[in-house]
N, CA, C and O atoms as a CHARMM CRD file, in Angstrom:
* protein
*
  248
    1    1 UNK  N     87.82600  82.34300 190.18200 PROA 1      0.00000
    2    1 UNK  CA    89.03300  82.68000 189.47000 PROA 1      0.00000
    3    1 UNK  C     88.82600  82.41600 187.98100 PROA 1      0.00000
    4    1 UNK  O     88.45000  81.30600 187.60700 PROA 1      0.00000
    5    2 UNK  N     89.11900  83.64400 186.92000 PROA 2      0.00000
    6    2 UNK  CA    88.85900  83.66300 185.60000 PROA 2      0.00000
    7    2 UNK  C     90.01600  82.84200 184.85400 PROA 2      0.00000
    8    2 UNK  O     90.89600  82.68000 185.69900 PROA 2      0.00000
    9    3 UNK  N     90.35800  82.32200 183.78600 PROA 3      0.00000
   10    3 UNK  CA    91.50900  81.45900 183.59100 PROA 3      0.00000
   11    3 UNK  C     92.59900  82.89800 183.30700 PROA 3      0.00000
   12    3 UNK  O     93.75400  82.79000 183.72100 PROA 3      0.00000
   13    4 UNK  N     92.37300  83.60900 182.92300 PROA 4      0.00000
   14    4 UNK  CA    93.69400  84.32800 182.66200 PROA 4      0.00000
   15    4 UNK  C     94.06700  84.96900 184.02700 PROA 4      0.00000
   16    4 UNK  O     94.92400  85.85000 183.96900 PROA 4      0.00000
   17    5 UNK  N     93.52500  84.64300 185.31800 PROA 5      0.00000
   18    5 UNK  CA    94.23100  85.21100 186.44400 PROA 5      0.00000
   19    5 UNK  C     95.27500  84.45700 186.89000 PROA 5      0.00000
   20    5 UNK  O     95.90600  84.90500 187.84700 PROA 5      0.00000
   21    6 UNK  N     95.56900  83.51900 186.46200 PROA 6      0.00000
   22    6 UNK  CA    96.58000  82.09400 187.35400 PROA 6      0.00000
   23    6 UNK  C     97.11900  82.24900 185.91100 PROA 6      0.00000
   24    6 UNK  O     97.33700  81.06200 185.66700 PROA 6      0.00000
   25    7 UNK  N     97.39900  82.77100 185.04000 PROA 7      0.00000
   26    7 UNK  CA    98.55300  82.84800 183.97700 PROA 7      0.00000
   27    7 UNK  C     99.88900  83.95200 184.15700 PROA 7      0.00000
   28    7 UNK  O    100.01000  84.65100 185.16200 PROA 7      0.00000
   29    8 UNK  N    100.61700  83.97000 183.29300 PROA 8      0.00000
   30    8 UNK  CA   101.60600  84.90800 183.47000 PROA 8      0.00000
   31    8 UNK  C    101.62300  85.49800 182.39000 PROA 8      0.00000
   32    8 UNK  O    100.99000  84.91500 181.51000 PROA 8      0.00000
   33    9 UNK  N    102.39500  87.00700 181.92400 PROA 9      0.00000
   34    9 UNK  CA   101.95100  87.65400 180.83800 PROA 9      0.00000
   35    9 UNK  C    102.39900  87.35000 179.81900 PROA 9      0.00000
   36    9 UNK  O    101.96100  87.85700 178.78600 PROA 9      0.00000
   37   10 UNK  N    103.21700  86.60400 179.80700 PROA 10     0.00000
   38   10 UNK  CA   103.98600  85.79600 178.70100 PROA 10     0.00000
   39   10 UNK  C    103.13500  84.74200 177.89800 PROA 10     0.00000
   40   10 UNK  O    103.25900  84.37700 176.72800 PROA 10     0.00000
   41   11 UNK  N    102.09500  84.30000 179.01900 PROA 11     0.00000
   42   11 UNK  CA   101.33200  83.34500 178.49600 PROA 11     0.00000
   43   11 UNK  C    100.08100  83.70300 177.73900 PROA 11     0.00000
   44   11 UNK  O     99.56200  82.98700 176.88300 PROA 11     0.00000
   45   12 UNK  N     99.66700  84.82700 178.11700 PROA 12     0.00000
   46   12 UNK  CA    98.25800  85.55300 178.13700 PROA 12     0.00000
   47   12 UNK  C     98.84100  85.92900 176.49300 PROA 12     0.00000
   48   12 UNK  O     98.27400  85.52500 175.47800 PROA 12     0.00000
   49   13 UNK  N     99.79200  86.58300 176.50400 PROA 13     0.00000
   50   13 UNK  CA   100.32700  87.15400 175.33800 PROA 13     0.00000
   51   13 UNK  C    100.17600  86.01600 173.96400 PROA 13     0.00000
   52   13 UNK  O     99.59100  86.15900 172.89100 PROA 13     0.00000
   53   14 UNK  N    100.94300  84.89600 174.49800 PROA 14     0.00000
   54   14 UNK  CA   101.19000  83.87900 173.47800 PROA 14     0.00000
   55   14 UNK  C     99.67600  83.01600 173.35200 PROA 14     0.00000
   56   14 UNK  O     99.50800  82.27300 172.38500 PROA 14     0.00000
   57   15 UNK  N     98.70100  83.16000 174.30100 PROA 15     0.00000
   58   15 UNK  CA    97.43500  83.11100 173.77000 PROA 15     0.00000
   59   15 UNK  C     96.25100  83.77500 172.61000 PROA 15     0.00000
   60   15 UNK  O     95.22700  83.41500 172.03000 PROA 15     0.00000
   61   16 UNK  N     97.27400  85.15100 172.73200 PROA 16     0.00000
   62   16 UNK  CA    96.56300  86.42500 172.16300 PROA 16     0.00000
   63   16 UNK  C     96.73500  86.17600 170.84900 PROA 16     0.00000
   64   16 UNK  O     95.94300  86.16700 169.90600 PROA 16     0.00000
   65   17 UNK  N     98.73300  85.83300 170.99400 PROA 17     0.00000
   66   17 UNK  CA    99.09200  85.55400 169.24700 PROA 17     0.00000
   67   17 UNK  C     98.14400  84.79000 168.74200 PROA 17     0.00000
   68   17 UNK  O     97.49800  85.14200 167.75500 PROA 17     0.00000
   69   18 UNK  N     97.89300  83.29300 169.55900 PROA 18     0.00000
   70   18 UNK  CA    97.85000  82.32000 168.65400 PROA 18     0.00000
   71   18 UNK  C     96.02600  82.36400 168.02500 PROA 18     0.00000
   72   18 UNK  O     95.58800  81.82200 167.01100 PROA 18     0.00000
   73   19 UNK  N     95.30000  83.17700 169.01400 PROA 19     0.00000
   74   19 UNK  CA    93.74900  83.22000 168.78200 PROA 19     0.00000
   75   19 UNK  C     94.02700  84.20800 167.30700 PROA 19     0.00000
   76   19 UNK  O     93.37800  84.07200 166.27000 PROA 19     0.00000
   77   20 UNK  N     94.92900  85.01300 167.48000 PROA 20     0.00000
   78   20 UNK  CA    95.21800  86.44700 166.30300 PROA 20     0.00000
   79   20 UNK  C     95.59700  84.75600 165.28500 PROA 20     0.00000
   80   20 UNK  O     94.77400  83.86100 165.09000 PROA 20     0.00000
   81   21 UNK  N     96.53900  84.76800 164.97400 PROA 21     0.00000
   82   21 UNK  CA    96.79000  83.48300 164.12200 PROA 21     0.00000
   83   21 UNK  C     95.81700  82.76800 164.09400 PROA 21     0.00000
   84   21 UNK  O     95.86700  82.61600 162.87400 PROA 21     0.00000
   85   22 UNK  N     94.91200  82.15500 164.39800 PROA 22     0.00000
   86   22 UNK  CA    93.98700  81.19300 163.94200 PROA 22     0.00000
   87   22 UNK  C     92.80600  82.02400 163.10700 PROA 22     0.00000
   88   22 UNK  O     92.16000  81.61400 162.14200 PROA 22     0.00000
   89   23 UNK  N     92.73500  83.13100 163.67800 PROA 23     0.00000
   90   23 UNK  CA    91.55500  84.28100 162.96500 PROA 23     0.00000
   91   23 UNK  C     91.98500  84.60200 162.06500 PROA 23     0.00000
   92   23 UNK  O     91.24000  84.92500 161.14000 PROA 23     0.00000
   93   24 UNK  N     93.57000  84.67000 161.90700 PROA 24     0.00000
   94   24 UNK  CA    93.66500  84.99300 160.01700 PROA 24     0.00000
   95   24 UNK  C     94.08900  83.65500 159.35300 PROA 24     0.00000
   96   24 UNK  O     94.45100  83.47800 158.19000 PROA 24     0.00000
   97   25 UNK  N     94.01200  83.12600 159.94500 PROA 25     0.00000
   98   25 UNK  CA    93.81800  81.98500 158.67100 PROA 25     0.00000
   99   25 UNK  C     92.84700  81.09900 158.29100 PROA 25     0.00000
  100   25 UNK  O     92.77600  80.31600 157.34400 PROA 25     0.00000
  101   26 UNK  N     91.86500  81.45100 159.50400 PROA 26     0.00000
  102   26 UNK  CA    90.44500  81.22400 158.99400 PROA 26     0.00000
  103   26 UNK  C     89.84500  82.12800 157.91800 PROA 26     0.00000
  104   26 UNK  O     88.86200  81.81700 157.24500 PROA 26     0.00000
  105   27 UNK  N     90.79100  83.73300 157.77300 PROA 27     0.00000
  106   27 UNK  CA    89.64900  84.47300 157.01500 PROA 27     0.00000
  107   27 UNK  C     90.74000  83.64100 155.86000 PROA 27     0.00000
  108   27 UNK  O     90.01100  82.79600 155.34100 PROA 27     0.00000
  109   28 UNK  N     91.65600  83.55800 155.45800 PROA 28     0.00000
  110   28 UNK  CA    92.66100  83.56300 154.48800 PROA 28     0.00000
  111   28 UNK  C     92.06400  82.12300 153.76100 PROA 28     0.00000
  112   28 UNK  O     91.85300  82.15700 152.54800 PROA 28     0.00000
  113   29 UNK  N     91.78300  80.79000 154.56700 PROA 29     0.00000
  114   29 UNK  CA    92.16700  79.47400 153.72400 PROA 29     0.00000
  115   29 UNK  C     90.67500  78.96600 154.06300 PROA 29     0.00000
  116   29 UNK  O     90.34100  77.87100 153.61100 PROA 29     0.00000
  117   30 UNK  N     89.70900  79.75000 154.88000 PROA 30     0.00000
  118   30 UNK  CA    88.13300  79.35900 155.27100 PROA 30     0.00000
  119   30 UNK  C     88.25000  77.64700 156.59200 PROA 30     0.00000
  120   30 UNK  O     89.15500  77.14000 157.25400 PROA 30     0.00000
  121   31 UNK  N     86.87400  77.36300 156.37800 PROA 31     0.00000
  122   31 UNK  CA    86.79300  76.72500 157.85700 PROA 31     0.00000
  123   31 UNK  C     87.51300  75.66100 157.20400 PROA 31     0.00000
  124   31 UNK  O     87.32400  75.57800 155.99000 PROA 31     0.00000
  125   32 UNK  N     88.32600  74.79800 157.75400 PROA 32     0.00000
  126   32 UNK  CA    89.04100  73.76300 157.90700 PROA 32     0.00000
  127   32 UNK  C     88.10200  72.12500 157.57400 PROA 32     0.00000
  128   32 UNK  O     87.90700  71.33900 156.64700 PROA 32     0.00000
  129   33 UNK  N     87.75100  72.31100 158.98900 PROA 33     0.00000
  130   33 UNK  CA    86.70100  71.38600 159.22900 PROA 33     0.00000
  131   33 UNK  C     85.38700  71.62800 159.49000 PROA 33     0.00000
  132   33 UNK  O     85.12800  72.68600 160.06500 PROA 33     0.00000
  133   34 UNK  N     84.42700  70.83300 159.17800 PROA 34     0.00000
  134   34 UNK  CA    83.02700  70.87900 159.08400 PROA 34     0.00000
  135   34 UNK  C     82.46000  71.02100 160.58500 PROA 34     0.00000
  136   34 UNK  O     82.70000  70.10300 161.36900 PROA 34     0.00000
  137   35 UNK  N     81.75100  72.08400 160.99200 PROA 35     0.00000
  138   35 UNK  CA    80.74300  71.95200 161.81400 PROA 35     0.00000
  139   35 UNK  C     80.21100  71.14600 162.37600 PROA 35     0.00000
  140   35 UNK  O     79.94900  71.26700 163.57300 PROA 35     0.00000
  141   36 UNK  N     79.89200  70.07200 161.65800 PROA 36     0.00000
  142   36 UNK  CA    78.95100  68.76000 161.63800 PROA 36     0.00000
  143   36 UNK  C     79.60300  67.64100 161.43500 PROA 36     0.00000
  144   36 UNK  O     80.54700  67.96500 160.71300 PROA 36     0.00000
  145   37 UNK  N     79.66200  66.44700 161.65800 PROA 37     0.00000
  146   37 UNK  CA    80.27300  65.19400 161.51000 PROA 37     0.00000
  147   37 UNK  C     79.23500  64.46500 160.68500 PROA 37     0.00000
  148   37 UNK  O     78.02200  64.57600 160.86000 PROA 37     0.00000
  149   38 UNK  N     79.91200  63.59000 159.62700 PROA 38     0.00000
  150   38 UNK  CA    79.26800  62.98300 158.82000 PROA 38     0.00000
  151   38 UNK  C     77.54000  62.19000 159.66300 PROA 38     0.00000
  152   38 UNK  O     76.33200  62.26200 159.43800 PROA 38     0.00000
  153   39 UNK  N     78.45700  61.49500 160.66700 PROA 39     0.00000
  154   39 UNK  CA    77.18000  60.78700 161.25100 PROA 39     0.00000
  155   39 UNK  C     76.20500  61.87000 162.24000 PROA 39     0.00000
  156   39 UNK  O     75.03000  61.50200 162.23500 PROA 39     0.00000
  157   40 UNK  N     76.36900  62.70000 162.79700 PROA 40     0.00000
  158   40 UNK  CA    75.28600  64.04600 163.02200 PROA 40     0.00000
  159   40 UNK  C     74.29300  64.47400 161.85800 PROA 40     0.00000
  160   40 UNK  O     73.10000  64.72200 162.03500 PROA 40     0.00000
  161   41 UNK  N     75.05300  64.53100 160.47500 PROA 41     0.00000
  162   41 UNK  CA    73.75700  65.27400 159.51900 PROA 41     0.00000
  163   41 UNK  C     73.49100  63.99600 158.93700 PROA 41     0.00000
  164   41 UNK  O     72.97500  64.27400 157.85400 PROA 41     0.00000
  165   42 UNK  N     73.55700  62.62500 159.05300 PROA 42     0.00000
  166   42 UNK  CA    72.34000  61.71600 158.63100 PROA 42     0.00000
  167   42 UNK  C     72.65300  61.07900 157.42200 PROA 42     0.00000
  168   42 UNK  O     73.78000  61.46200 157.10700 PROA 42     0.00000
  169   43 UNK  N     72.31000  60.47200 156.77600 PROA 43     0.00000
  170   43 UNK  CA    72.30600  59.45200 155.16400 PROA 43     0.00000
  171   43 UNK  C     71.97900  60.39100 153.83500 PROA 43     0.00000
  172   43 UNK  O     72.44800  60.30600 152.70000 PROA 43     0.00000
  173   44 UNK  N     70.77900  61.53400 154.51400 PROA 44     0.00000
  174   44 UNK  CA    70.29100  61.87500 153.77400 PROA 44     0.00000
  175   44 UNK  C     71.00400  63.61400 153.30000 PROA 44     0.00000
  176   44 UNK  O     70.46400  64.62200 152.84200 PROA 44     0.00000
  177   45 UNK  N     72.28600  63.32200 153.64800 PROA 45     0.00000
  178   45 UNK  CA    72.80700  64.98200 153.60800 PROA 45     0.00000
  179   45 UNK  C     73.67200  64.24100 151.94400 PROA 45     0.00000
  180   45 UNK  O     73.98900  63.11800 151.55300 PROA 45     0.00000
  181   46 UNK  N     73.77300  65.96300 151.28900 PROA 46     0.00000
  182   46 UNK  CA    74.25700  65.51500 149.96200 PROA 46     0.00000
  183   46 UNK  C     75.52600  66.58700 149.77400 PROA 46     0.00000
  184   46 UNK  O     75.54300  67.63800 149.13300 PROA 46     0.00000
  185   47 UNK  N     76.41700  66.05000 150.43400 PROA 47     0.00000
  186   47 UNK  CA    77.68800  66.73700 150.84800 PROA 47     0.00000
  187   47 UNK  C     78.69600  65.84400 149.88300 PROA 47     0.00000
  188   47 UNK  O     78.28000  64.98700 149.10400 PROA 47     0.00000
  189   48 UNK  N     80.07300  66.18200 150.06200 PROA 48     0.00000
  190   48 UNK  CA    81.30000  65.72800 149.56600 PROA 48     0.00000
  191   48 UNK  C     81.09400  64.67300 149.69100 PROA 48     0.00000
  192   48 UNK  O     80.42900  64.54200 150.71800 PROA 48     0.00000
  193   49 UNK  N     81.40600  63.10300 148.89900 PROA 49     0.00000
  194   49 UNK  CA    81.44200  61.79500 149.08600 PROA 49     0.00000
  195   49 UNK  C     82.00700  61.13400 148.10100 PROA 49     0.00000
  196   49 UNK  O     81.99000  61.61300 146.96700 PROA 49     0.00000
  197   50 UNK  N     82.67300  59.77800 148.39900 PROA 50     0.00000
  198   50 UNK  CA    83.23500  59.54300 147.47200 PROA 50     0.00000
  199   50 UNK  C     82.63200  58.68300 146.07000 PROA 50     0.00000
  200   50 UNK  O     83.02100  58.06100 145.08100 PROA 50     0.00000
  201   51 UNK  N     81.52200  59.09400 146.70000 PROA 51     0.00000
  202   51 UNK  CA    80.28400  58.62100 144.89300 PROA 51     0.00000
  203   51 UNK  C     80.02000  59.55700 144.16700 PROA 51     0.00000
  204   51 UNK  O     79.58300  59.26900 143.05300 PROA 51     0.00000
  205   52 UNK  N     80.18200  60.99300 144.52300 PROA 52     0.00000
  206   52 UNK  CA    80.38100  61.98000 143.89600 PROA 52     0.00000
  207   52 UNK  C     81.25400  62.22100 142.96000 PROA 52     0.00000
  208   52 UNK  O     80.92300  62.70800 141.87900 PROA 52     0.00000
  209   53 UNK  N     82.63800  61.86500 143.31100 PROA 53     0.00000
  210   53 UNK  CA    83.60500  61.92100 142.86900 PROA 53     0.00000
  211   53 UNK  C     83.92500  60.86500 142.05600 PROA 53     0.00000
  212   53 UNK  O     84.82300  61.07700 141.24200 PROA 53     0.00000
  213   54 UNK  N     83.25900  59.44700 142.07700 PROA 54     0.00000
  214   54 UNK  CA    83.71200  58.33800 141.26800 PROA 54     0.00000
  215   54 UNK  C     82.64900  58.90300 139.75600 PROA 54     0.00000
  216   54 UNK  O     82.90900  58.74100 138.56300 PROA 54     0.00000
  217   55 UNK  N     81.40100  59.60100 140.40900 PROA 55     0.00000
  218   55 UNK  CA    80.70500  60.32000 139.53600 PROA 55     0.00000
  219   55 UNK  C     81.14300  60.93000 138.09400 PROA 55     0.00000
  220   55 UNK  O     80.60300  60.84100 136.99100 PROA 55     0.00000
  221   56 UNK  N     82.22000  61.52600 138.48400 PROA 56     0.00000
  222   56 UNK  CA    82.95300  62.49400 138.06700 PROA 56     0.00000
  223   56 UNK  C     84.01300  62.16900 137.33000 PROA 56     0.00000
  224   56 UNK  O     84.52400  63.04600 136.63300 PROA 56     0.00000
  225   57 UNK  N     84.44200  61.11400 137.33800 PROA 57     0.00000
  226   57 UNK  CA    85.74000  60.15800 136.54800 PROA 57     0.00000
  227   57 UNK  C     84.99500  60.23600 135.24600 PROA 57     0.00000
  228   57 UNK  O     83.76700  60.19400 135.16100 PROA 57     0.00000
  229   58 UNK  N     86.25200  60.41200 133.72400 PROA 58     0.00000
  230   58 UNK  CA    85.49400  60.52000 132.54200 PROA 58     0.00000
  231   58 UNK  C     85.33400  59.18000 132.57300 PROA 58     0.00000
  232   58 UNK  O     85.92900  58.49900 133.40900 PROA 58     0.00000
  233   59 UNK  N     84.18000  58.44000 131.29800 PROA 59     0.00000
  234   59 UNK  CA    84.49500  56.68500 131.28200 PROA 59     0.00000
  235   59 UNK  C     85.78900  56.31900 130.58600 PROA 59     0.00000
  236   59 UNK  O     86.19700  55.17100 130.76300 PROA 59     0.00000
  237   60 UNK  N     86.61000  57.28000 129.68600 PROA 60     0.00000
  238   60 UNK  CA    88.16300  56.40100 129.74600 PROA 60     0.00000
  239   60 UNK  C     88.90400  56.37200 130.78500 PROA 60     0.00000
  240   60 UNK  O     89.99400  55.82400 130.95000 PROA 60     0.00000
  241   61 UNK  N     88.20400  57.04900 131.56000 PROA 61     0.00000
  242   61 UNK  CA    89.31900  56.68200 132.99500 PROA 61     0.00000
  243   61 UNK  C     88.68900  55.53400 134.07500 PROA 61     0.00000
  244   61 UNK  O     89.14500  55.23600 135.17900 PROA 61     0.00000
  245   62 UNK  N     87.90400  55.17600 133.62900 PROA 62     0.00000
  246   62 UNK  CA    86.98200  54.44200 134.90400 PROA 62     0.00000
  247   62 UNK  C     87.13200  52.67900 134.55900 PROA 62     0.00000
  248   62 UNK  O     86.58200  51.85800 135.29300 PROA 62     0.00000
């Protein structure tokens, strides 16, 4: 038994919306969340962090 055989069409439907809704607002606002979890890509990944960003403070603000 496939999962949409034990549904009803009401449900199948409001599945349809919500996959349609998640596909445009992935193209609209891009991926959300990362693929990867910080601790999966390692020490040595040079992604968003918050030493980057303290980086980035002018020195009258720091």
């Amino acid at each position: 038994m496939t999962p949409s055989e034990g549904t009803s069409p009401e449900r199948q439907e409001a599945a349809r919306r919500k996959a349609a809704e998640a596909l445009r607002l992935a193209r609209i606002f891009g991926e959300v969340l990362p693929e990867t979890t910080r601790d999966e890509r390692g020490s040595g990944h040079s992604g968003d962090s918050d030493e980057w960003l303290r980086s980035q403070v002018p020195p009258h603000h720091g």
